[in-house]
N, C-alpha and C positions, 0 to 999 in steps of 0.2 A: 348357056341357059336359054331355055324356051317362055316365051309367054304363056300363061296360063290362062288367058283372054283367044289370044287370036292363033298361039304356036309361031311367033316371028321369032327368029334370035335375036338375044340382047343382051346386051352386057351387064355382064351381072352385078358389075357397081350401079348400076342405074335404079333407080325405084319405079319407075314409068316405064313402059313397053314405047320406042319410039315411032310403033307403027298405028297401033288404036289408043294408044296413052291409059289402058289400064294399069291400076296401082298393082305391083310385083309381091310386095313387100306380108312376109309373113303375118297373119295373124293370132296374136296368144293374149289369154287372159293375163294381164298384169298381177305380180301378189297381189296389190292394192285395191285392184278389182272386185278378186276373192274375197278379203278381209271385208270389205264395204259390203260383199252378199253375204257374207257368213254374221256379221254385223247387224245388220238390217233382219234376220232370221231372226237372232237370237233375241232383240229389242219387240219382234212380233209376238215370240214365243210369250217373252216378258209379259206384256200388254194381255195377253191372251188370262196368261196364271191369273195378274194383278184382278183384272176384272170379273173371273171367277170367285177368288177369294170373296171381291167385295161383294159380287152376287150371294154370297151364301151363307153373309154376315159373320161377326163377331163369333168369338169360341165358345161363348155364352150360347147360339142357337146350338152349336153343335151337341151339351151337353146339356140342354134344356129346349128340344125340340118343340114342347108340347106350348112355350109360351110364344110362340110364332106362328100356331094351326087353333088357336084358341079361336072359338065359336062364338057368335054372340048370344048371348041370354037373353033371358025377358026378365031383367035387371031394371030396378029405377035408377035414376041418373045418378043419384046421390053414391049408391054403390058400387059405379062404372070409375075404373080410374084407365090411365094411358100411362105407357112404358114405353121407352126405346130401344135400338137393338142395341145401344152400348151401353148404357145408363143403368144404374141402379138405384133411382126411385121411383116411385109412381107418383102421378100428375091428375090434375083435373084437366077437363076439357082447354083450353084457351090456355095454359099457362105457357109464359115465356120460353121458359126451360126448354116445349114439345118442339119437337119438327116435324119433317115431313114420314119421319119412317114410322110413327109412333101405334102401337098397339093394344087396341080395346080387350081390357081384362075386366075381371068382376076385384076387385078388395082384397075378397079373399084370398082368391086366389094371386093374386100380385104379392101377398103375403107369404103364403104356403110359398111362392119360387124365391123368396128372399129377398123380395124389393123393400125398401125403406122408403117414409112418406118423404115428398117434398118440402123443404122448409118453407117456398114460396106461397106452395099450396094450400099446405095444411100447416101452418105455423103450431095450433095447438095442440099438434102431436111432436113436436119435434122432438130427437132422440140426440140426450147430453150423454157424450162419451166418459 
């Protein structure tokens, strides 16, 4: 066997070349190597779907686009309410319930897309089952 560094002979049980001491010895991707890239891919892939999903909200926008491109009106405040994209009531401004994703509707129309009022909010609307 010849070095693959320098072309000295050496014996082939040796892993060193004993003349420039480059390593002999084959190099191959391990299974385990593999799996850890095909691993690390598909945990990408993952991460990738997961955060689309979450970008594109709830099944709710998907079949009620219109209450996520809602416009603002020249509404008084009284008949402005706030929805979220998971949620199924509408809210006044400041209530606990809201967070950060929440969406300026008029009443009405919170209505019409079948939001029910907040019990917090509007206590003397609440709806007995």
């Amino acid at each position: 066997m010849f070095c693959k560094n320098c072309g000295a002979k050496t014996n082939v049980r040796k892993t060193r070349c004993p003349v420039c001491g480059a390593d002999q010895r084959k190099r191959r991707l391990s299974f385990f190597s593999l799996l850890a890239v095909a691993l690390a891919c598909a945990m990408f892939a993952g991460v990738l779907t997961f955060g689309y999903v979450l970008h594109k909200g709830s099944p709710a926008a998907l079949t009620q686009p219109d209450a996520y491109t809602a416009q603002p009106t020249a509404e008084t405040d009284a008949e402005t309410v706030y929805v979220t994209h998971a949620g199924t009531k509408y809210h006044k401004d400041g209530c606990t319930h809201l967070n950060d994703t929440k969406l300026k509707l008029s009443r009405a129309e919170a209505i019409r897309q079948g939001y029910e009022p907040c019990a917090v909010c509007f206590p003397e609307e609440e709806t007995t089952p």
